[in-house]
C-alpha positions in Angstrom: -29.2 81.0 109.0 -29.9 84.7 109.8 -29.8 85.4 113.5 -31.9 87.8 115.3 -29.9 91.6 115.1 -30.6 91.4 118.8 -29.1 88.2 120.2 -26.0 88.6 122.3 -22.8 87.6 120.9 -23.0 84.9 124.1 -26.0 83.1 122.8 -24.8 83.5 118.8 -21.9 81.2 119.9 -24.1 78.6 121.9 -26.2 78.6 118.6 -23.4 78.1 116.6 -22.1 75.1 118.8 -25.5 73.6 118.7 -25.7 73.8 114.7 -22.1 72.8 114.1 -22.3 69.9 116.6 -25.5 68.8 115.3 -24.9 69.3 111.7 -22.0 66.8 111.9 -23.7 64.6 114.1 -26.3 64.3 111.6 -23.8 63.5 108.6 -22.4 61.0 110.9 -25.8 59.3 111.9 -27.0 59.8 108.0 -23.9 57.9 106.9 -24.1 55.0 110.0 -27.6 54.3 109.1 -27.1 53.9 105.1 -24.5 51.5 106.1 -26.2 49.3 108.7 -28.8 49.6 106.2 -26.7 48.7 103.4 -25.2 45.6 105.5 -28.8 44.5 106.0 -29.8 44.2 102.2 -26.2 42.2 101.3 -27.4 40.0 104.3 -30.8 39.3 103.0 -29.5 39.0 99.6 -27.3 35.9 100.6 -30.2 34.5 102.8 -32.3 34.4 99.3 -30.0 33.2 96.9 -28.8 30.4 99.5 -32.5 29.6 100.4 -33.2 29.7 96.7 -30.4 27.0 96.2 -31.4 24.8 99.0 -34.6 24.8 97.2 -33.3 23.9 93.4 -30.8 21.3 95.3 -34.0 19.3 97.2 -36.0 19.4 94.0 -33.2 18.6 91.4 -30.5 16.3 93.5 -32.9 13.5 95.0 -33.1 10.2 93.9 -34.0 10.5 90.1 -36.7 8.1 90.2 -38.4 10.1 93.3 -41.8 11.6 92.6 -42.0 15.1 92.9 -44.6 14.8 95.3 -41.9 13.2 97.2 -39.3 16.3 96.7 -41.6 18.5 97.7 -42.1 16.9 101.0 -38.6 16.9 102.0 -38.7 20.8 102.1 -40.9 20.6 104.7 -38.7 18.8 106.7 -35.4 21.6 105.5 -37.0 24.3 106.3 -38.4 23.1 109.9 -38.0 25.8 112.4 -37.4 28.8 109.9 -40.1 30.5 110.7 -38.9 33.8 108.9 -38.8 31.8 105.7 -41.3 31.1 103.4 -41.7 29.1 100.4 -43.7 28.7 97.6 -43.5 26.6 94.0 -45.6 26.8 91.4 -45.9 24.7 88.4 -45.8 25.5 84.4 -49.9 26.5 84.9 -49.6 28.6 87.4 -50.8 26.3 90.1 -49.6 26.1 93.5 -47.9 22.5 94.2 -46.1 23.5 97.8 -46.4 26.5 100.2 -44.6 26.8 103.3 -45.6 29.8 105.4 -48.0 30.9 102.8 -49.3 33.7 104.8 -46.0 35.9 103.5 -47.5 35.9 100.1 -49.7 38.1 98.3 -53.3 37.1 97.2 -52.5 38.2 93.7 -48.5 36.0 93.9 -50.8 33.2 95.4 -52.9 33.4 92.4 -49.8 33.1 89.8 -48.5 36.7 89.7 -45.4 37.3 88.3 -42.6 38.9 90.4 -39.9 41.4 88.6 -36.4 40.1 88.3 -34.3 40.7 91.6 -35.6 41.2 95.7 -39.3 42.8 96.0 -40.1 44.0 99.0 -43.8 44.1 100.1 -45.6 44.4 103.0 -48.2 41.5 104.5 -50.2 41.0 107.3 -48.1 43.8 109.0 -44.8 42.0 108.2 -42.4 43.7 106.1 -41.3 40.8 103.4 -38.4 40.4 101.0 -38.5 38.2 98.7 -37.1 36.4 95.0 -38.1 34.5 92.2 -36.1 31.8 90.2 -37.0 29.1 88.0 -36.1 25.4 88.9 -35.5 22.4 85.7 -37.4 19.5 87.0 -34.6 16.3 86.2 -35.7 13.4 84.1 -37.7 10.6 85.9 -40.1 13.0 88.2 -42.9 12.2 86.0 -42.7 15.6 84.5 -39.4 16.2 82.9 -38.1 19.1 81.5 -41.0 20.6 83.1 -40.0 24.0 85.0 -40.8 25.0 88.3 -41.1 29.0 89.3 -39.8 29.1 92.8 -40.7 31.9 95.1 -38.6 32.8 98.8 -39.5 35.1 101.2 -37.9 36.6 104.5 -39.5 38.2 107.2 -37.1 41.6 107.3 -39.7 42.9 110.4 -36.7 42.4 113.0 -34.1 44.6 110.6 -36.9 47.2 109.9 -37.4 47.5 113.4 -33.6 47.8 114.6 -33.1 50.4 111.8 -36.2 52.8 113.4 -34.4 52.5 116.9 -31.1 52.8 115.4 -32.4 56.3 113.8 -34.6 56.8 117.1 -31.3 56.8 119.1 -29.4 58.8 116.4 -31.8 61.2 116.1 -32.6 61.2 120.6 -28.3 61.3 120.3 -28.1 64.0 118.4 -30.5 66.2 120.2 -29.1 66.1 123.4 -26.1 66.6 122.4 -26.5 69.6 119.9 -28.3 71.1 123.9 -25.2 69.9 125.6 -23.0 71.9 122.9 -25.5 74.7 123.2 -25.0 74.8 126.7 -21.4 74.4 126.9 -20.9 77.0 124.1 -23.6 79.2 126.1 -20.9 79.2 129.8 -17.6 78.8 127.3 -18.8 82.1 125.7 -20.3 83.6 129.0 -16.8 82.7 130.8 -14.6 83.8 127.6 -16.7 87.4 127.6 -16.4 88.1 131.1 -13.6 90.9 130.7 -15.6 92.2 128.2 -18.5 92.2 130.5 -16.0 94.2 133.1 -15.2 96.8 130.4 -18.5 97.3 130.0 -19.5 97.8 133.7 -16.1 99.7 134.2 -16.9 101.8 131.3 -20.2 102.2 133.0 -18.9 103.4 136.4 -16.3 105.9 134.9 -16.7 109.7 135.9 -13.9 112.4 136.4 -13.5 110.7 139.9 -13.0 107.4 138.9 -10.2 107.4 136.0 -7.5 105.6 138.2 -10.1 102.4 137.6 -8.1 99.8 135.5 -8.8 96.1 134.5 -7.0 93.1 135.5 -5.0 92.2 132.0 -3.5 88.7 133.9 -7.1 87.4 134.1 -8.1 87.9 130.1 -7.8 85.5 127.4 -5.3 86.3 124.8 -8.2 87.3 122.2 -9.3 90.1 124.8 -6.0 91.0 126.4 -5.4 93.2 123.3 -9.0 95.0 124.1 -8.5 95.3 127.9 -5.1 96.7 127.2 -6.3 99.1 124.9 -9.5 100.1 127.3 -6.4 100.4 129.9 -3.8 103.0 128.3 -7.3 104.7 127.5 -7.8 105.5 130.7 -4.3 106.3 131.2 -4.2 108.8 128.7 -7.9 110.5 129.7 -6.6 110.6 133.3 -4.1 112.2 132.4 -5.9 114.5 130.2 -8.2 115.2 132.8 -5.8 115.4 135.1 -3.8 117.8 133.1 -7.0 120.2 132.0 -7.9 120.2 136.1 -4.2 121.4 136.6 -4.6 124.1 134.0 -7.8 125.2 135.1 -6.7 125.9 138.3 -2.8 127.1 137.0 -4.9 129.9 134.5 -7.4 130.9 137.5 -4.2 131.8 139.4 -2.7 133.6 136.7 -5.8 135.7 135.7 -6.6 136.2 139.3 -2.9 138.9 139.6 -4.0 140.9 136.2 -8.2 141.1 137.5 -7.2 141.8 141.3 -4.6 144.7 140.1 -7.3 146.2 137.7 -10.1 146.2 140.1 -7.6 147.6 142.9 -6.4 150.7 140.6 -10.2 150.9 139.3 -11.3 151.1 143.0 -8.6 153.7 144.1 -8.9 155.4 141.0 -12.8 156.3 142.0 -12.3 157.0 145.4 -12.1 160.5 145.0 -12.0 163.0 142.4 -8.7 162.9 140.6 -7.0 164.7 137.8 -6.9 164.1 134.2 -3.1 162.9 134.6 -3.6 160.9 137.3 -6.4 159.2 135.4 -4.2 158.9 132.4 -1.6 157.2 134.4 -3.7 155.0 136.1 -5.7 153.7 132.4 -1.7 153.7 131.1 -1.2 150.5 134.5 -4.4 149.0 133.4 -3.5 148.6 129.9 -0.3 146.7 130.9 -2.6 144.8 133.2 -4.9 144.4 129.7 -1.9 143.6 127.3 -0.6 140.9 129.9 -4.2 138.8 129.7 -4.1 139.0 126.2 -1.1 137.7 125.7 -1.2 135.0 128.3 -4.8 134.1 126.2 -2.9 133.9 123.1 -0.7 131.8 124.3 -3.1 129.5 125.4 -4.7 129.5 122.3 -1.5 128.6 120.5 -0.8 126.2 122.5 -4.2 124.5 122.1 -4.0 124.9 118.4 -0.9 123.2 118.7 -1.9 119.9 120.7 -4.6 119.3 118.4 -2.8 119.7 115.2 -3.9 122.6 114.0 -1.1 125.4 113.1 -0.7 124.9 109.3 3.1 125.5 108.7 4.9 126.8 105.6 7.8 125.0 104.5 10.8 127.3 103.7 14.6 127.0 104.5 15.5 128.6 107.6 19.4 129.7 108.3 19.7 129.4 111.9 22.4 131.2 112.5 20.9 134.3 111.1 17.3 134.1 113.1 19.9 133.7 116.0 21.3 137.1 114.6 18.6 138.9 114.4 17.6 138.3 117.9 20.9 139.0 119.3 20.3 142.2 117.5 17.0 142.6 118.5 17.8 141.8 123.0 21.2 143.9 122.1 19.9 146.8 124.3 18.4 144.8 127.3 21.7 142.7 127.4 23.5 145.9 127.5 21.8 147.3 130.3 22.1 144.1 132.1 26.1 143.9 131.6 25.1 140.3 129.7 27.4 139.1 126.4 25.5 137.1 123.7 27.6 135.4 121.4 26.7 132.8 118.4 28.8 130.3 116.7 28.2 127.3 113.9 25.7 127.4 111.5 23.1 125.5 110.2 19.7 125.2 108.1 16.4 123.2 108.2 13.0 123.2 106.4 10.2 124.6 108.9 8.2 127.9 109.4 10.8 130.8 109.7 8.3 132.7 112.0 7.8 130.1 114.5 11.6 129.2 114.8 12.3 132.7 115.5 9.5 132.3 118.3 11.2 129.4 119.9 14.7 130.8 119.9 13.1 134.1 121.0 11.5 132.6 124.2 14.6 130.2 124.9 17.8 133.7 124.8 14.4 135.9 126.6 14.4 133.1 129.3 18.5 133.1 129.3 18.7 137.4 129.2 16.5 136.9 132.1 18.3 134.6 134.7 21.9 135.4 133.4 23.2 137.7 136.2 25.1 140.8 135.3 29.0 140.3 134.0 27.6 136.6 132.8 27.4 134.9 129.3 24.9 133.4 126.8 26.2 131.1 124.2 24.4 130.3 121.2 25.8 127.1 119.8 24.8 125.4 116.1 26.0 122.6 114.6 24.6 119.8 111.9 24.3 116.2 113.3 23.9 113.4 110.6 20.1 114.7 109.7 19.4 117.4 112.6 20.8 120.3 113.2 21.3 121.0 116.9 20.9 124.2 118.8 22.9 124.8 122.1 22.1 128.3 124.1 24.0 127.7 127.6 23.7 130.7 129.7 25.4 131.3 133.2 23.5 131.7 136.5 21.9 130.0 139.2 21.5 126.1 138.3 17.8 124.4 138.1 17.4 122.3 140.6 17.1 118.5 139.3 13.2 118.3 140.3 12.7 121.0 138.6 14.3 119.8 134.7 11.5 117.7 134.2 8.9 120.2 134.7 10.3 123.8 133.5 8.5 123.2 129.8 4.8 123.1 132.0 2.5 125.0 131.4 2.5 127.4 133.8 5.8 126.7 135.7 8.2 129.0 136.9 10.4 127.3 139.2 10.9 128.4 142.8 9.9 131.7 144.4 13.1 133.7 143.7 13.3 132.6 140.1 9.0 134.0 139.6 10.7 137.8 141.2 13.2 138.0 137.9 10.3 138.6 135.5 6.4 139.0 134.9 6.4 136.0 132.2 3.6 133.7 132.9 5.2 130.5 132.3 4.4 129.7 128.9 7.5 130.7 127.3 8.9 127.3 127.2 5.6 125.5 126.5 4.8 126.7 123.5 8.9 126.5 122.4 8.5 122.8 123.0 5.2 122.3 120.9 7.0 124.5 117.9 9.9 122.1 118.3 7.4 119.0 118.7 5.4 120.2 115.7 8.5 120.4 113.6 9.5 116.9 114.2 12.3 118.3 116.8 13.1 117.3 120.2 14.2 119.8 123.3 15.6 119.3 126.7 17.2 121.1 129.3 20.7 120.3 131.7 21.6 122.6 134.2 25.4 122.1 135.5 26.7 124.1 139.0 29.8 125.4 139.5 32.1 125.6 142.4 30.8 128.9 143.4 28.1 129.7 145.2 24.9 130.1 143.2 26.9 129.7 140.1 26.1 127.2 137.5 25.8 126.7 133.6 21.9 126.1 132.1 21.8 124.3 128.9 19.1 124.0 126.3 19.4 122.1 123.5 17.1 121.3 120.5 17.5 119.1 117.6 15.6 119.2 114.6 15.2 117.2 111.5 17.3 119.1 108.7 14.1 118.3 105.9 11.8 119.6 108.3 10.5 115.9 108.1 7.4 116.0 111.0 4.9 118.1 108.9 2.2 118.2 111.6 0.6 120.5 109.9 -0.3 123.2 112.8 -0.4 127.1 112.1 -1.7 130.1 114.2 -1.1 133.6 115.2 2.5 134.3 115.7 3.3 136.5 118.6 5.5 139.3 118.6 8.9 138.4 120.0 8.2 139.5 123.3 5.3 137.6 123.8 5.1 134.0 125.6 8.5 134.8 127.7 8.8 132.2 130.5 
C-alpha cells in the first residue's frame, strides 16, 4: 500500500496500526468462522446419518409380520416434536408412501428426483435445508420383500446459517472498531513518541544569532530520539561557539586594524597640513608603508589561519631534521639576540615527516615570541628529543612567568596577555595561533607551562610540541608561507 508522499510520519504510523491490527484480526476471524463453520457441518452430518438410521431401524426391526403401512406410522409418532426434521420414503416406482414435514422438499424430489450421493444443501420456502439420501431393504413378511425403499432426511440448518451471518457480522463490526482504536492509539503513541522531534523543529525554528544558548531537554526523549536531540544539542554547541568565536574576531580584527588606519590617516593629515619638503614627504610615505606592510601581514595571517580551519593548506611530505630548522633560525635571530644580551642554545635531535616550510614557521614564531620576552643576560633553550612515535620540542626561555589565566588563552587569536607584555613588541597576536594550527594540521599537539622563580618577576616559560614522527595527520592544508618574521605574537 503506497501512502500519500505528503502524510506525516504521525499518521503513517496510526495507518500502519490500523492495517497491522486489522489484517490479523481478519486472519483470526477468517480462521474462527471456517471452524464454527466446520463444527456445524460435522454436526449436521451426525444428525443425518443418526436420523437416517432411526429411519432404517423403524422400517426394518418391527415385528416381521407388521405391514408396512404399519412401520410407516410409527415414524410419525419418532419423530414427534422435530420440527427441524423432515422425512420422506419413496417406493421402487417412485411414489411417495410417507412424508413428514413435506414442505422441506423440492417439487422436482417430491416428484421422484434423485439426489447425489452425500449432504445437498438447497434452499425452500426461505429455509436453508440439508439433507441425505439412503436406500432401506424392506425385511421378509411386509408384503413387499426384498423390495427397497429410497429414504430421504432433511434438516432445517436456518438457525446455524443465521448464527454464522452474526458470528461474521460481529467479527467483521469487531474488527472495525478495533483497527480505529489501533488507529487512534497509534495516531497519540506516535504524536506523544514525536514530540521532541516536534521541539527540534520549533527550536530549530526560533534559532537566530541571539538565541544559540537554546538547548533541548535530552531526560524527557525516548531512547530512539535521544540520539537526535543530542546530536541537534552539541550542534548548537559547536555553532555558538562558532558564532561566538567569529563575533570575537570580528570585533578583535576591528581593533587591530583600527591602530594601522588611525596612524595612516594621522601622518596623511599632518602630512597635508602645510607644504612640506620632498624629505619630509619621503619619510612620512617610508611610516605609512610600515603602517601598510603591518595590515598585510596581519591579513595574511588571517587568511592562513582560515585556510587552515577549514582544511585547506595542502602539505608536502618530506623529512624534516629538527635540529637543523632550529639551526638555522638560531642563525637567522643571532643578531637581535645579540643586541638584546640573550643566549640561544639547542640540544637533541630529531626528525618527522611534514612540510619543512611550515615547521620552520612554527619554531620561528615560538624562539620570535621567546627573543621577545627574554630580558637581557637571560636564556632560551631549544630542547629535542624522540618519544616512542613523536618527537618532542622543548624551547624554555627565562622572564616574567604567564600568569595561570592566561595559559589557556595565549594561542587566541588575537591575545597578547596583559598591558606590559603588548609594550615588548608590535606582533598582533597571531604568532601562536597559526603555530598551533601548523602543529594541529600535522597531527601534533602544543602547550605552554610557565614556572616562577624566587626572584622577583623571574620565572621559566615552557613550550612544548609533540608531533607524530610519520607525519601521520595528513590534513591536507597548504597556503602562502610567510617570511620568518611574519605572524610574531
Amino acid at each position: 500500500m503506497r501512502l500519500p508522499p505528503g502524510l506525516s510520519l504521525t499518521a503513517r504510523l496510526a495507518l500502519l496500526f490500523a492495517a497491522l491490527t486489522a489484517s490479523l484480526l481478519i486472519t483470526v476471524g477468517v480462521v474462527i468462522g471456517r471452524a464454527v463453520e466446520h463444527h456445524f457441518q460435522e454436526l449436521d452430518d451426525h444428525e443425518l446419518v443418526g436420523k437416517l438410521t432411526l429411519v432404517a431401524n423403524l422400517v426394518q426391526g418391527a415385528d416381521p409380520g407388521l405391514p408396512l403401512a404399519e412401520r410407516l406410522l410409527r415414524l410419525d409418532d419418532a419423530f414427534a416434536g422435530h420440527d427441524m426434521v423432515a422425512v420422506l420414503l419413496r417406493g421402487a416406482d417412485g411414489r411417495v408412501l410417507h412424508a413428514i414435514h413435506p414442505g422441506f422438499f423440492t417439487p422436482a424430489q417430491l416428484a421422484g428426483a434423485q439426489m447425489p450421493i452425500g449432504n445437498t444443501e438447497w434452499a425452500q420456502d426461505g429455509h436453508q435445508v440439508i439433507g441425505r439420501a439412503a436406500r432401506i431393504e424392506l425385511p421378509a413378511g411386509t408384503g413387499a420383500a426384498g423390495e427397497a425403499l429410497t429414504a430421504l432426511v432433511a434438516l432445517d440448518i436456518s438457525h446455524h446459517i443465521h448464527f454464522l451471518d452474526e458470528l461474521r457480522r460481529g467479527l467483521w463490526l469487531g474488527i472495525s472498531a478495533a483497527a480505529i482504536a489501533a488507529a487512534l492509539l497509534g495516531w497519540l503513541a506516535a504524536h506523544r513518541g514525536l514530540a521532541p522531534l516536534r521541539r527540534v523543529t520549533a527550536t530549530a525554528r526560533h534559532l537566530s544569532a541571539e538565541r544559540l544558548g537554546e538547548r533541548l531537554v535530552e531526560d524527557a526523549a525516548p531512547a530512539e530520539v535521544r540520539e537526535l536531540v543530542e546530536a541537534f544539542n552539541g550542534m548548537l554547541a559547536r555553532l555558538e561557539a562558532s558564532f561566538r568565536r567569529l563575533s570575537d574576531f570580528s570585533a578583535d580584527i576591528a581593533h587591530e586594524l583600527r591602530t594601522p588606519v588611525s596612524n595612516l590617516m594621522t601622518q596623511t593629515q599632518v602630512a597635508l597640513a602645510r607644504s612640506r619638503s620632498a624629505d619630509e614627504y619621503r619619510e612620512v610615505l617610508a611610516s605609512n608603508m610600515e603602517e601598510y606592510e603591518r595590515i598585510a601581514r596581519m591579513v595574511a595571517d588571517m587568511l592562513f589561519l582560515a585556510q587552515a580551519e577549514d582544511g585547506r593548506l595542502p602539505r608536502a611530505s618530506e623529512t624534516v631534521v629538527l635540529a637543523d630548522e632550529a639551526a638555522a633560525l638560531i642563525e637567522f635571530y643571532d643578531a637581535l639576540a645579540e643586541a638584546q644580551e640573550v643566549r640561544i642554545t639547542v640540544e637533541g635531535a630529531a626528525s618527522v615527516r611534514g612540510d619543512r616550510l611550515m615547521l620552520r614557521r612554527a619554531l620561528s614564531n615560538l624562539l620570535s615570541n621567546a627573543l621577545r620576552h627574554t630580558p637581557a643576560g637571560g636564556g632560551i633553550r631549544i630542547r629535542l628529543r624522540h618519544d616512542g612515535g613523536e618527537a618532542e620540542v622543548r624551547i624554555d626561555n627565562d622572564g616574567e612567568p604567564i600568569p595561570p589565566e592566561q595559559l589557556e588563552r595565549i594561542f587566541d587569536r588575537f591575545h597578547r596577555g596583559s598591558a606590559d607584555r603588548r609594550r615588548h613588541g608590535e606582533g598582533a597576536g597571531l604568532g601562536l595561533a597559526i603555530t598551533r594550527s601548523i602543529v594541529h594540521a600535522h597531527g601534533g599537539r602544543i602547550w605552554a607551562s610557565s614556572a616562577a622563580a624566587s626572584a622577583p618577576h623571574t620565572g621559566t616559560t615552557t613550550f612544548t610540541l609533540r608531533l607524530p614522527v610519520d607525519g601521520g595527520a595528513s590534513r591536507q592544508l597548504a597556503a602562502p608561507h610567510g617570511s620568518l618574521q611574519e605572524s610574531a605574537t
